[in-house]
C-alpha positions as CSV (number, residue, x, y, z in Angstrom):
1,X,0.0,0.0,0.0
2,X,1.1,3.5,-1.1
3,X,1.1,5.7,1.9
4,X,-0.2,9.2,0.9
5,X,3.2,11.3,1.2
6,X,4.9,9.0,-1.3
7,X,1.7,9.2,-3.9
8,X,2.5,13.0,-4.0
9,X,5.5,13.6,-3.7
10,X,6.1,10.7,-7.1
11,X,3.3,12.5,-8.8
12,X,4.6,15.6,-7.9
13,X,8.5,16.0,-8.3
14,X,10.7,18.8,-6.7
15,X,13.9,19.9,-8.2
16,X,16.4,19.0,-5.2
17,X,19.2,21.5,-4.9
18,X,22.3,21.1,-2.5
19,X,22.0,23.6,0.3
20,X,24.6,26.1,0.1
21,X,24.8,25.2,3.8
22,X,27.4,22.5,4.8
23,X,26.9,19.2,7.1
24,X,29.7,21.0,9.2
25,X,32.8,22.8,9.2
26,X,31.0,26.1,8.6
27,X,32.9,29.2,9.4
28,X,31.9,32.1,11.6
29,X,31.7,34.5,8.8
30,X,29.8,32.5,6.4
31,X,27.0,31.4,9.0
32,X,23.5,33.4,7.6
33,X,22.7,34.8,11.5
34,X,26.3,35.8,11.8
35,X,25.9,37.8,8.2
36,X,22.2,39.1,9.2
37,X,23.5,40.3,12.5
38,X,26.4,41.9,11.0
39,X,24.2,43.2,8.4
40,X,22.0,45.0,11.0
41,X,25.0,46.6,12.7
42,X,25.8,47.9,9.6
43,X,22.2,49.3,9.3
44,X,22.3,50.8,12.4
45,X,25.3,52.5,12.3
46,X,23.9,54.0,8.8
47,X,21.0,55.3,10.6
48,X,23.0,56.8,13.8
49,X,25.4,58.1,10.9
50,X,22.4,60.2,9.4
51,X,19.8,60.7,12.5
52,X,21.9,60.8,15.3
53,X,21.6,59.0,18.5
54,X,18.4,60.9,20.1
55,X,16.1,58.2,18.0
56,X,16.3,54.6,17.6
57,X,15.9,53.0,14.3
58,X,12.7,50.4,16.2
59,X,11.9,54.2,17.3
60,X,11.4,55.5,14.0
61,X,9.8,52.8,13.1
62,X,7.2,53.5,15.6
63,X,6.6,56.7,14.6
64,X,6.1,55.8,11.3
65,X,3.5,53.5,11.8
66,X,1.6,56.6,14.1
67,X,2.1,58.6,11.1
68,X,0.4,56.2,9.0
69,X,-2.5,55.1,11.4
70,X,-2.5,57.8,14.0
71,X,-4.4,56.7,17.5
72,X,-3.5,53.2,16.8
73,X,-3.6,50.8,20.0
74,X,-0.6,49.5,21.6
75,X,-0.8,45.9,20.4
76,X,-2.0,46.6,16.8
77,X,1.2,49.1,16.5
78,X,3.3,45.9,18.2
79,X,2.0,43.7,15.2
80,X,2.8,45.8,12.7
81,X,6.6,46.9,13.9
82,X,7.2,43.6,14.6
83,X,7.5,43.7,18.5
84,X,6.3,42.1,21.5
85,X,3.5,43.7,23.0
86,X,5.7,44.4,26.3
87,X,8.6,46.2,24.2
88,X,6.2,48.1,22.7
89,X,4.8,49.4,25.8
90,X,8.2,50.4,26.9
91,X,9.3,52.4,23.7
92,X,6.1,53.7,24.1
93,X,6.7,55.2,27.4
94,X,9.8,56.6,26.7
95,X,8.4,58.4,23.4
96,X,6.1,59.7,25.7
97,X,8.4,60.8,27.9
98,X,10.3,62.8,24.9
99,X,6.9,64.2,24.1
100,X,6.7,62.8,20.8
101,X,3.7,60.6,21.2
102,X,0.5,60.7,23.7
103,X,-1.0,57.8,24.9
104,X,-4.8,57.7,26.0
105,X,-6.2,55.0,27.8
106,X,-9.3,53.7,26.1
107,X,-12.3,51.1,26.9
108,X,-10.2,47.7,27.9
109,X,-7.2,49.3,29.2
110,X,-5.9,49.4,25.7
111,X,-4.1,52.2,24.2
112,X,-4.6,54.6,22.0
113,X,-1.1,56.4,20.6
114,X,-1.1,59.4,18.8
115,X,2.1,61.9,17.3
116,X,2.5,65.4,19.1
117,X,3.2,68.2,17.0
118,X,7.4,67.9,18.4
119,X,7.0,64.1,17.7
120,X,5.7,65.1,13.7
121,X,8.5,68.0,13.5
122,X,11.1,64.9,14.6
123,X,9.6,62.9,11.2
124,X,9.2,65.8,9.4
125,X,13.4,66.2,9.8
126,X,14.1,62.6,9.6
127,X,12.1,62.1,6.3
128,X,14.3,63.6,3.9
129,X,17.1,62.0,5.0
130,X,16.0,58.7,4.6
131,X,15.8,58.0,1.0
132,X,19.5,59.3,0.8
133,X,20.4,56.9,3.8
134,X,19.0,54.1,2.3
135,X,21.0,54.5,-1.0
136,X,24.3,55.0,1.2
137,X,23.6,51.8,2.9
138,X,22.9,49.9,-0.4
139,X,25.4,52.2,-2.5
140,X,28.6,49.5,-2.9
141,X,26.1,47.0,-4.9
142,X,25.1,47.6,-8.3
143,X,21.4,48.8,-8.8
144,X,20.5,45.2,-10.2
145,X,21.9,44.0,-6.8
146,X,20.5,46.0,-4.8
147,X,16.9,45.7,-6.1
148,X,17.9,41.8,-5.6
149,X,19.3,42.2,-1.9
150,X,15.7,43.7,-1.0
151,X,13.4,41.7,-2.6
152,X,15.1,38.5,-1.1
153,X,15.3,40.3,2.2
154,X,11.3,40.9,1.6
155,X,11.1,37.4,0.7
156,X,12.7,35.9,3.3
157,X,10.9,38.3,5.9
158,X,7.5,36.9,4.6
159,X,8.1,33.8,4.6
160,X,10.0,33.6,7.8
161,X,7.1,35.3,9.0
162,X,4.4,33.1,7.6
163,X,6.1,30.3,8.9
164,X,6.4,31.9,12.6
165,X,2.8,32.6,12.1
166,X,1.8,28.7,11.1
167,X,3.0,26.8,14.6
């Protein structure tokens, strides 16, 4: 008897490739969380490079999102920055405390964040900036790279994600 799993997967074949990833021996440098951690350093220090250190690039973030969805609640602005609901909080309260967002407590005990008018003048400075950042960051590939780099980064974001989402 033909169990199931075998039925598809011999009416069904998939290319195999040979993972670029070695049984063992791997070095330090060529490990993907290594390279995605170094990667994000490298980020960072781009960002500090053209923002400064008053703002966080996961606080920038969060203002973005309030920018696009102002008075959005604490755990629907977690989901979409990709944060625990307990990080958020405490970004949260330390935006507040800069004065660059007000938070309003709504039915539930949830909530409700919203930009101040210094927290809008912070965006309104940062904006212009960040187009030109972004191009430093990407600027020693070549522009067919660099579209690429992102859309495998955006790739392996959604699917990571998916899967995260899915157990």
């Amino acid at each position: 008897m033909t169990s199931p799993r075998s039925a598809v997967s011999r009416s069904a074949p998939r290319a195999v490739t040979a993972s670029p990833i070695p049984d063992s021996g791997i070095e330090l440098h060529a490990e993907p969380g290594h390279l995605i951690r170094r990667a994000h350093q490298v980020a960072v220090s781009t960002f500090h490079g053209t923002h400064g250190r008053q703002i966080t690039p996961v606080q920038y973030a969060i203002l973005r999102a309030l920018q696009d969805t102002p008075g959005m609640d604490q755990v629907t602005l977690a989901e979409k920055v990709a944060l625990d609901t307990s990080t958020t909080a405490d970004i949260a309260t330390r935006l507040e405390s800069k004065g660059w967002i007000v938070r309003e407590l709504m039915p539930r005990r949830q909530r409700s964040l919203t930009l101040t008018a210094e927290g809008l003048a912070v965006l309104a400075d940062m904006l212009p900036k960040v187009a030109p950042m972004y191009r430093e960051l990407l600027a020693p590939l070549e522009p067919a790279e660099q579209a690429e780099f992102l859309r495998l980064l955006r790739k392996f974001v959604q699917l990571n994600e998916s899967a995260a989402r899915s157990e």
